[in-house]
N, C-alpha and C positions, 0 to 999 in steps of 0.2 A: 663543245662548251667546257668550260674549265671547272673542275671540280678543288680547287686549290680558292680557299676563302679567304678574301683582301679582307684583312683587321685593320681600324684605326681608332680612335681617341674613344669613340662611342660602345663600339663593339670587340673590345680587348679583352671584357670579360670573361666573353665565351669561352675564352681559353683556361677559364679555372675550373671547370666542367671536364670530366673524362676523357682521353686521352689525346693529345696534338703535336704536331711537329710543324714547329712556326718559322719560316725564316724572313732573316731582315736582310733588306735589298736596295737600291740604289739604281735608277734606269740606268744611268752613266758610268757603272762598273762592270770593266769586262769580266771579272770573276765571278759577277752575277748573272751577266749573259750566259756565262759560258755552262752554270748549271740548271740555266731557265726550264730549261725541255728534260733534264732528268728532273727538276723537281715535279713538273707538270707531268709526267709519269707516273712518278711516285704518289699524288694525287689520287689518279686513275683508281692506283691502286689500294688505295686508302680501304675503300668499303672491308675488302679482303681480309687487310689488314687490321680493320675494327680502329682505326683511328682518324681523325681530324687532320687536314694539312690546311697550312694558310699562310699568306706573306703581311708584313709590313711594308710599305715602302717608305725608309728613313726620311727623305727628303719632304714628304708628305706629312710627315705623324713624328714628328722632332721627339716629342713629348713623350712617346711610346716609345723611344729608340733609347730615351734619357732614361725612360723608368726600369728598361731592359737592361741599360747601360753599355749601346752598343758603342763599340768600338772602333772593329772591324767589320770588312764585310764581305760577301755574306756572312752573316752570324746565323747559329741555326739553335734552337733551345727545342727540348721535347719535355712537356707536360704534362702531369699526371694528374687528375684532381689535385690541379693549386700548387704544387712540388714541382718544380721547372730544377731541369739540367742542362748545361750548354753540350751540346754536340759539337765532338769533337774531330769526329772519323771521318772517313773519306769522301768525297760528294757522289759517288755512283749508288745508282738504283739497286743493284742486288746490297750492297752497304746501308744503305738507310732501310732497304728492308728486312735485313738481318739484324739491324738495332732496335726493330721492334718485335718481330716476330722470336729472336730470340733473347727478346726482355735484357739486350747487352745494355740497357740504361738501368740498370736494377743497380749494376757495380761503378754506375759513375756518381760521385759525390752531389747529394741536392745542396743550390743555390743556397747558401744563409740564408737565415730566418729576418734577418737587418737586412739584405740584399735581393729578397723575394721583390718582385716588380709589382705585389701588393701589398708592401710594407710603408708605413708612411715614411719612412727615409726617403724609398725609391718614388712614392709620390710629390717631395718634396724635388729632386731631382727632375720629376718631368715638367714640373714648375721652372725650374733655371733653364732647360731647355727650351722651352716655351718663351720664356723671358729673352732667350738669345737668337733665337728667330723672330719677336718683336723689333729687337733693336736693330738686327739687319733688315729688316723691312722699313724701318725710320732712315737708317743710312741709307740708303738703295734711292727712295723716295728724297731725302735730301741731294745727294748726289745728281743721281738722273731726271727725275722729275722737275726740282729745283734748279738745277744747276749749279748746283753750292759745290766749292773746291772741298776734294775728299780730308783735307788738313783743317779746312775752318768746321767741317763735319766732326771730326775728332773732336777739337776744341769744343763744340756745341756739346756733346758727350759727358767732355772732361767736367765741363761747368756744372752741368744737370747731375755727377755723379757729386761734386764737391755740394752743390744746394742741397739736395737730396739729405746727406751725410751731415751738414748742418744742421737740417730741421728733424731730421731723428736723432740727432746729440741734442738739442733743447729742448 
């Protein structure tokens, strides 16, 4: 059984609670494959450790991925009551457990105070996120479902951003 806890939109919290090392992931990224099984390790190893380990999956949790501001990936952040630092070092197991056991996250710079993933900037952020996973869900569904050419889908778009932009100018 895995000791490595899936976060999403609901239970993000948790991680503003005592000590975690979160990474954000991607089924479809082989540099997320490739460090599946040391993270799932590292896990294991958690209790020992006295910290929390848990994954996002991006494709799943847009909105978590916006508020984190991920990028690339895997992305890996460690947390400390509510103080998030991007991990930076190496993906091996004896390295993620030398960044906690020997507190080497003490000397890596915390996240801005405007860029904390419970700042309302970053909650605004997993808003547009949100919002951008909406509208390729409306394309997807126009396209496939409907059979609508992907250029008159644009245009559908284009018009709905121009209305839109209309009725909040008057």
């Amino acid at each position: 059984r895995s000791r490595v806890q899936v976060l999403g939109g609901s239970n993000w919290s948790l991680v503003l609670q005592g000590q975690w090392m979160l990474e954000f992931y991607a089924p479809w990224c082989p540099a997320c494959q490739q460090i599946e099984l040391t993270w799932e390790n590292f896990a294991r190893e958690s209790e020992h450790l006295d910290i929390a380990v848990g994954k996002v999956d991006v494709t799943q949790e847009p909105g978590l991925s916006g508020r984190f501001f991920v990028t690339t990936l895997p992305t890996i952040y460690h947390a400390n009551d509510g103080v998030f630092r991007r991990y930076r070092g190496s993906r091996t197991l004896e390295d993620l457990q030398g960044y906690v056991l020997e507190r080497k996250w003490e000397a890596v710079e915390p996240v801005a105070g405007w860029k904390s993933p419970s700042s309302i900037m970053m909650h605004g952020m997993a808003g547009l996120f949100h919002l951008s996973g909406w509208i390729r869900q409306i394309h997807s569904y126009l396209t496939g479902t409907l059979g609508i050419h992907v250029w008159i889908s644009y245009a559908i778009f284009i018009l709905a951003t121009l209305l839109i932009g209309l009725f909040l100018g008057l």
